[in-house]
C-alpha positions in Angstrom: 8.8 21.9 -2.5 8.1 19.8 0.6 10.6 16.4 1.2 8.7 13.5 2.4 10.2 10.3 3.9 7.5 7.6 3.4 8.3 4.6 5.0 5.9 1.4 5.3 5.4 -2.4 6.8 4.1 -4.3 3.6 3.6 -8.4 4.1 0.7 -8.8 2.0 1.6 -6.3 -0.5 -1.4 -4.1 0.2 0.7 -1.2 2.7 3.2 -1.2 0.0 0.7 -0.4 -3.1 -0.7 2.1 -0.5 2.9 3.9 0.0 3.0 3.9 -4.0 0.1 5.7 -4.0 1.0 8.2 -1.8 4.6 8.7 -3.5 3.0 8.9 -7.0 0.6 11.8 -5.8 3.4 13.9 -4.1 5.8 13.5 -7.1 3.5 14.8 -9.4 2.7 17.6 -7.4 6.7 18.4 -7.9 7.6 17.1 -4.6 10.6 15.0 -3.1 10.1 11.6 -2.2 12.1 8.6 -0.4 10.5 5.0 -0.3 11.6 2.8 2.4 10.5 -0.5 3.3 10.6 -0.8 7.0 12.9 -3.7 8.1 14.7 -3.3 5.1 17.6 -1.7 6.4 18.7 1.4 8.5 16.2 4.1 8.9 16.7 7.5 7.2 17.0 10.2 9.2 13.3 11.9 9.3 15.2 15.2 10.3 16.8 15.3 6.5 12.5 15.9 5.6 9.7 17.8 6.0 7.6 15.3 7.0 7.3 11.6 7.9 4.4 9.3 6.3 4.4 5.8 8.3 2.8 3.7 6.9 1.2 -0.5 8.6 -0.6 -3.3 7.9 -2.6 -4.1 11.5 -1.7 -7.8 13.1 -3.0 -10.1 15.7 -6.1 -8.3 17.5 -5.1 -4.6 16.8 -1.5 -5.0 17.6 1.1 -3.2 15.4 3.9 -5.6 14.2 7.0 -5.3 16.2 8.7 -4.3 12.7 6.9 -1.1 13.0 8.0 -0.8 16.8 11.4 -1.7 16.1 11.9 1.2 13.4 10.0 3.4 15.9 12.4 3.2 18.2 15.2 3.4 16.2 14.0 6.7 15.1 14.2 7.6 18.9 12.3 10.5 18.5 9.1 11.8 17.5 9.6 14.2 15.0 7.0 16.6 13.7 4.9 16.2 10.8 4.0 12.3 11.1 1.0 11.3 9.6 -0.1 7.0 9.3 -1.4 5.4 7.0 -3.0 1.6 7.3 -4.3 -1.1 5.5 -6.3 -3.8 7.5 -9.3 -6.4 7.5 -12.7 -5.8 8.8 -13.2 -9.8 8.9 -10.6 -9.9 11.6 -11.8 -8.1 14.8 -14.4 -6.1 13.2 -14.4 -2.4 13.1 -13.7 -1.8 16.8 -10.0 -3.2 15.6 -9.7 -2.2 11.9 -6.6 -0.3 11.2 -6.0 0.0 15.2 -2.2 0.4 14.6 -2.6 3.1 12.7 -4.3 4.7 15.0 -2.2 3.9 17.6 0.5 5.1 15.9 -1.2 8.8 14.7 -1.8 9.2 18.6 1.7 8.2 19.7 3.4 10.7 17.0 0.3 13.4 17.8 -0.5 13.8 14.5 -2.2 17.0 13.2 -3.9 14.6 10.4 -6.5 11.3 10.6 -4.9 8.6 9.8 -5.8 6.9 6.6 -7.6 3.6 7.1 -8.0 1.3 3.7 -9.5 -2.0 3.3 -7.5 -4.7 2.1 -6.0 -3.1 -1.3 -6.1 0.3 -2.0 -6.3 -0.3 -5.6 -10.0 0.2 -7.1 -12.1 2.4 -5.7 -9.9 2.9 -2.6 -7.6 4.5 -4.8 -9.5 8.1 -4.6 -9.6 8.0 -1.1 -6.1 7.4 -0.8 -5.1 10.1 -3.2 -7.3 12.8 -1.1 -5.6 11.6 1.8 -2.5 12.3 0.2 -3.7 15.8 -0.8 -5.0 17.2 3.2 -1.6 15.5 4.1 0.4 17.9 1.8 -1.9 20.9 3.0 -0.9 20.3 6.6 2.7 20.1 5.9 2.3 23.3 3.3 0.6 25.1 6.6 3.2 24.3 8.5 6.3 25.6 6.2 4.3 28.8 6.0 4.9 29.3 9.6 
C-alpha cells in the first residue's frame, strides 16, 4: 500500500475536481490518501508519505500563484516522489504558457513523472487522461518501494 499526500491550489474549482480524481483512483486501488487544500492550513508533513502529488491552477502569464510558493516553502524541502499536476487555459497565453506552473514545479521537485496538463475541467473526456496519469504515477512510486 503506497500513502499519498495530494495537496492542490483550486480557485476555479477545476484543480480541486482534478485532485478528486486522482484520490478516487488511488483509493480504489486500496491505497492511503490525504486531501489538502493548499492555503487551508498547515502543511502535512510529506515525510509521514510515500509520495507527494502537488497539484495548480497556472496565473498571470505562466506564473504559479504565490499560494503554491508559500506551501513550497513551508515544506522546506524537496522530498522525493513529487509528481504535478495542472489545470490551465490555452485562451490565455497560448500553448507556449499552458500549465507552465506545473511544469515549473515538476522541474523544481525533479520529478521522475510528466506532469499532467488538463484543460479547463478535467471532467468529460479529460477524465481518462487524468485517471492514466494517476495510474504511471502509482507505477513510479511502486518502482521505487521495490528498491
Amino acid at each position: 500500500m503506497v500513502r499519498v499526500l495530494i495537496s492542490y491550489a483550486s480557485f476555479s474549482g477545476n484543480t480541486k475536481e482534478t485532485a478528486e480524481i486522482i484520490d478516487e483512483v488511488l483509493t480504489a486501488h486500496g491505497h492511503t490518501t490525504r486531501l489538502h487544500r493548499i492555503g487551508s492550513g498547515p502543511a502535512p508533513d510529506p515525510s509521514l508519505f510515500d509520495a507527494m502529488l502537488v497539484g495548480t491552477f497556472t496565473w498571470g502569464k505562466g506564473q504559479t500563484p504565490d499560494l503554491v510558493k508559500d506551501f513550497v516553502y513551508e515544506i522546506g524541502y524537496k522530498p522525493p516522489n513529487v509528481f504535478v499536476f495542472g489545470t490551465g487555459d490555452t485562451q490565455f497565453g497560448g500553448d507556449a504558457l499552458f500549465c507552465h506552473a506545473a511544469e515549473k514545479l515538476a522541474a523544481f521537485y525533479y520529478s521522475a513523472y510528466d506532469p499532467l496538463k488538463i484543460e479547463q475541467s478535467p471532467r468529460g473526456s479529460q477524465e481518462k487522461t487524468v485517471k492514466k496519469w494517476t495510474e504511471g504515477v502509482l507505477n513510479q512510486c511502486l518502482k521505487h518501494l521495490i528498491k
